[in-house]
C-alpha positions as CSV (number, residue, x, y, z in Angstrom):
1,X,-9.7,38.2,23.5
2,X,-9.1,34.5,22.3
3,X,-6.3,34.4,19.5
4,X,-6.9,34.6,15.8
5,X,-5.3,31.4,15.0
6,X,-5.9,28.3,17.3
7,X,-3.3,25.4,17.3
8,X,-5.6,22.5,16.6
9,X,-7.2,24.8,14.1
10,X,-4.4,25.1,11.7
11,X,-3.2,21.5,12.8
12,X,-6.5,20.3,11.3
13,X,-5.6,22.5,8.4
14,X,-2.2,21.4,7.9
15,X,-3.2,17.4,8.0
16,X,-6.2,18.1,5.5
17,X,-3.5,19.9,3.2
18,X,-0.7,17.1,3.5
19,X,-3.5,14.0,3.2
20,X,-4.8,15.9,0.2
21,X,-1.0,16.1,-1.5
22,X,-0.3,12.6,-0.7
23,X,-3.0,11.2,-1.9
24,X,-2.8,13.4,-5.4
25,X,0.9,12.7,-5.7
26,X,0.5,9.3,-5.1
27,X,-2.3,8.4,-7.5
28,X,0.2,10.3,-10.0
29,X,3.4,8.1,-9.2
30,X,0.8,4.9,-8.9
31,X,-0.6,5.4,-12.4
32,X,3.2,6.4,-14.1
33,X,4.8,3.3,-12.6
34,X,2.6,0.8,-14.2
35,X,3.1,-0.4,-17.6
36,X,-0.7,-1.1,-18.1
37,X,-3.9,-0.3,-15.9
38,X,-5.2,-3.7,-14.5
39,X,-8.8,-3.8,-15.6
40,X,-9.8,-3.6,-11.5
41,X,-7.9,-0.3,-11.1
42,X,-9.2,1.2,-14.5
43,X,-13.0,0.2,-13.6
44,X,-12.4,1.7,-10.2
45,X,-11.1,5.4,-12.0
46,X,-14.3,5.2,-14.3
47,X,-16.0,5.0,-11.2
48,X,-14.8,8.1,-9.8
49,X,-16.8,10.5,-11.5
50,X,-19.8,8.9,-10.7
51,X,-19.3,9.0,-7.1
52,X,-18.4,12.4,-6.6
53,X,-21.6,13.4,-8.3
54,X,-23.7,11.5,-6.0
55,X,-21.9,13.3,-2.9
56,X,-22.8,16.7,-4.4
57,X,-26.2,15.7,-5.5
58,X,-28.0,13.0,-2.9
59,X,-27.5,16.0,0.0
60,X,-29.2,18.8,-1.8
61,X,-31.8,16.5,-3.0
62,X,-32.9,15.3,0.5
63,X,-32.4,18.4,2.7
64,X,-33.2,21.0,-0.2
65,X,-37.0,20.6,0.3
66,X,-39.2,19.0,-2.3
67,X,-38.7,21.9,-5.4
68,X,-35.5,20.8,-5.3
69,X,-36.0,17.4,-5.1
70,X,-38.4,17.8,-8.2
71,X,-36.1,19.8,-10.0
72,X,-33.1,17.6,-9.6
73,X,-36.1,14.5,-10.6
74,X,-37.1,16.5,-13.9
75,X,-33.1,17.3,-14.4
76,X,-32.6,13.5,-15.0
77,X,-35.2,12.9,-17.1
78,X,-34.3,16.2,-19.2
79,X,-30.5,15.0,-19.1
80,X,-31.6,11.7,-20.6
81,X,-32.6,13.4,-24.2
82,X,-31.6,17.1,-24.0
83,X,-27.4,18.0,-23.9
84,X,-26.4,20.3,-20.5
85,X,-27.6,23.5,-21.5
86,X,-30.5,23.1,-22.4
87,X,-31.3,20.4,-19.3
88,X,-30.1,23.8,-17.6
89,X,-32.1,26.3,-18.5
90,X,-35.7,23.9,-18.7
91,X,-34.3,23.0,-15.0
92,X,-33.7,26.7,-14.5
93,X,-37.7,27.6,-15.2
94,X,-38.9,24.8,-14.1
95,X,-37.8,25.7,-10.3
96,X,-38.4,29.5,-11.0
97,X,-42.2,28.6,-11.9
98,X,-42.1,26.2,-8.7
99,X,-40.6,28.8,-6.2
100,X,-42.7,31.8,-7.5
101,X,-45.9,30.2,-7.9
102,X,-46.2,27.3,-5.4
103,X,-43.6,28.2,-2.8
């Protein structure tokens, strides 16, 4: 029987873990030491959010099949008038209706 734990497993582990700390810790320590934000490094942190929505949402809109892909369409365009939960629950029918009646 192999072992539980392999070595480059929990080496893999262990890098992610330290990467992860440094890279928290040092935004931290980068941000504190400055006096002011330079507008480059302020426009970059604005951009943040918007980029880890895209990596969450651009997979599961082309490899969920195309009720998702409809759902997550109609999602926008409900997002653009309605606030989040009531884009939710439209969303929510919406790809109920599509899964029970077309799928």
């Amino acid at each position: 029987m192999e072992s539980l734990f392999h070595t480059q497993t929990l080496l893999i582990i262990a890098a992610g873990a330290i990467a992860t700390y440094l890279t928290r810790v040092g935004g931290y320590v980068f941000i504190t030491r400055m006096k002011r934000i330079p507008p480059r490094a302020e426009a970059a942190l604005n951009a943040v959010p918007a980029a880890v929505l895209t990596t969450l949402v651009a997979p599961a809109a082309i490899t969920g099949g195309w009720d998702v892909s409809l759902t997550m369409a109609i999602a926008f365009l409900v997002g653009l008038r309605l606030s989040l939960l009531p884009m939710l629950a439209v969303c929510w029918i919406v790809v109920m209706v599509i899964r029970h009646l077309i799928v």
